[in-house]
C-alpha positions in Angstrom: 17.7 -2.6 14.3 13.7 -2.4 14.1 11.8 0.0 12.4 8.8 -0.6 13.5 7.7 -0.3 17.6 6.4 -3.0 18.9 4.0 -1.2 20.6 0.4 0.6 19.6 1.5 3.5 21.9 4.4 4.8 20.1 5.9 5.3 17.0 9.3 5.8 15.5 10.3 8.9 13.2 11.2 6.3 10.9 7.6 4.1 11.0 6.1 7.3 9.9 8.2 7.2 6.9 7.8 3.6 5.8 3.6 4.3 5.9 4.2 7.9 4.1 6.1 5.3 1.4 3.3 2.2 1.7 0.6 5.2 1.2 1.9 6.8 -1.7 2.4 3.4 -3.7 -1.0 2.4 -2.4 -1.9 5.8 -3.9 -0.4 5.5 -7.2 -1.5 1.4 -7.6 -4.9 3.3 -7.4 -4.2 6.0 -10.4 -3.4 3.5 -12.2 -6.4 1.6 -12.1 -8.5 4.7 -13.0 -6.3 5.6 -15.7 -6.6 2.0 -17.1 -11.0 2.7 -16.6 -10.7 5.8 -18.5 -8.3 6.0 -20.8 -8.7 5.3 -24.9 -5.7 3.7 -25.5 -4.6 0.6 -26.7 -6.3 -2.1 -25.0 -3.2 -4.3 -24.5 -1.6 -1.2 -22.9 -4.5 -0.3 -20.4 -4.6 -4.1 -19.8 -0.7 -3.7 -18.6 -1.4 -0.3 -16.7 -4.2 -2.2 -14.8 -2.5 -5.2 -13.6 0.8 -2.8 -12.6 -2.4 -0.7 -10.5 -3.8 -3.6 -8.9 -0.5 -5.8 -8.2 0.9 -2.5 -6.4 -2.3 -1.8 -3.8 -2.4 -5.6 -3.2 1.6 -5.8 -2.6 1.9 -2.5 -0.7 -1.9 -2.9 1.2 -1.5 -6.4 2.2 2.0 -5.1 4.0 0.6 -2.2 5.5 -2.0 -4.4 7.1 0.9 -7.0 8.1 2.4 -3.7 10.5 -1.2 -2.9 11.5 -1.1 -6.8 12.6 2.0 -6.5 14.2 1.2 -3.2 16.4 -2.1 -3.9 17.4 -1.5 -7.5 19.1 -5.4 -8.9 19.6 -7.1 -7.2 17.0 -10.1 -7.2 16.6 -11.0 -8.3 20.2 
């Protein structure tokens, strides 16, 4: 069973869902990063914070852009 149309012209109720997901943990990779900036904590704990920030938008944004690959076949022209 596939989550994700094939197509660019339509998506399923469930698509949406998995991107409302991909989003928020995009989203909260990116929090973290700016509470690692601005926060004056310990500096092994903001170190921590910061690599949990950036390995979640690189995990969940290089997998949002693998669907984007996958739904619009030939892009960019």
């Amino acid at each position: 069973m596939s989550y994700i149309h094939g197509s660019s012209q339509a998506q399923f109720v469930a698509e949406s869902h998995i991107i409302l997901l991909l989003n928020a943990a995009i989203t909260m990779g990116m929090v973290l990063l700016n509470e690692a900036a601005t926060s004056k904590g310990d500096v092994g704990k903001r170190r921590i914070i910061c690599l949990v920030g950036l390995g979640l938008v690189v995990f969940f944004f290089s997998f949002l852009l693998s669907i984007f690959r996958s739904k619009y076949h030939g892009y960019p022209y």
